[in-house]
N, C-alpha and C positions, 0 to 999 in steps of 0.2 A: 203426805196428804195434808194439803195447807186450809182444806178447804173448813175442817172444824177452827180454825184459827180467823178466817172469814167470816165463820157464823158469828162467832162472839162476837165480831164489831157491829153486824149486821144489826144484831139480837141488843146491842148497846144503843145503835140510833133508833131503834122501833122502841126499846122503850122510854126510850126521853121524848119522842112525839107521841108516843103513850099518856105519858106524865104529864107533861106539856097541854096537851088537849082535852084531858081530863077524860080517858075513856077508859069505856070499864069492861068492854069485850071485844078480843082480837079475832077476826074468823080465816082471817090467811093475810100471809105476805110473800108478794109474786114480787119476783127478781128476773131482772132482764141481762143474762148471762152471751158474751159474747162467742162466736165458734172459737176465737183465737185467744181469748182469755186466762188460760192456761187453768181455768176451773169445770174440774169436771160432775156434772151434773145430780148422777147417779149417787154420788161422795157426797155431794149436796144433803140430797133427800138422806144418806145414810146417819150422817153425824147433826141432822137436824133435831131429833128427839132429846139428843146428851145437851145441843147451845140452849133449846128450852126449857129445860130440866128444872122443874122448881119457881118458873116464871110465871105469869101472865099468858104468858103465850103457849104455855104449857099442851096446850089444846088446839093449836093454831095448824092450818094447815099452810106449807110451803110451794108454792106453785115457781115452776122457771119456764121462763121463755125464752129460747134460743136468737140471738139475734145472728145474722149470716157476716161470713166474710167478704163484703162485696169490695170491689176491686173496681177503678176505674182503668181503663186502658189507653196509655198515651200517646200509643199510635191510631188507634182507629177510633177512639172516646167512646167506647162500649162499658158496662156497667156489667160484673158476670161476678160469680159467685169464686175468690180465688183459690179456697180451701181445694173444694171438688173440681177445681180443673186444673190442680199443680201450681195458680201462680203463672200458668200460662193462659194468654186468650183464648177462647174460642171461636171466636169472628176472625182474626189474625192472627194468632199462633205468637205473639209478641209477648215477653217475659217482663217489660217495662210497664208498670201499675204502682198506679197510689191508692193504698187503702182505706177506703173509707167508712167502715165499719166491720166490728168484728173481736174489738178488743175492751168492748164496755163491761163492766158489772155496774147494775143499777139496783136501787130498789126501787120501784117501778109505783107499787100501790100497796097500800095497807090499808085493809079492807075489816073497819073497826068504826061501832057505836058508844 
């Protein structure tokens, strides 16, 4: 599980734009987690309590937004989700795709006065 090894860094850049911006309350910070990312979500929300332990953020709530594996298709230029369909098209049954999202971790917004 890499995913407590994530929060710290996560939890490292929120609070130097913490610091940085001079705010004095965090009410969540949403990440934008790819299907293909190899980070899974759930693990997220789990080991989130233990990255803000002690912090600022102590209080904060964690939101993620899944972003999809979309796939273009190089035979027929079709746009299709490639997790849920194997990697293969569904307009054309062609296994030739470049992907074009799916493997981001972001942090997206941090939502602080």
């Amino acid at each position: 599980m890499h995913e407590l090894g994530i929060l710290y860094h996560v939890v490292e850049q929120v609070l130097g734009i913490v610091e940085e911006n001079h705010l004095e309350v965090v009410d969540a910070i949403v990440l934008q987690v790819g299907e293909l990312s190899s980070v899974v979500p759930r693990y997220l929300h789990a080991c989130y309590p233990a990255s803000v332990d002690g912090t600022i953020l102590e209080n904060t709530k964690l939101e993620i937004e899944m972003l999809p594996a979309n796939a273009l298709c190089r035979n027929c230029g079709k746009v299709y989700n490639a997790l849920s369909n194997h990697g293969t098209c569904p307009f054309c049954s062609e296994k030739d795709h470049e992907l074009l999202s799916g493997r981001e971790f972001f942090i997206k917004e941090i939502r602080a006065y």
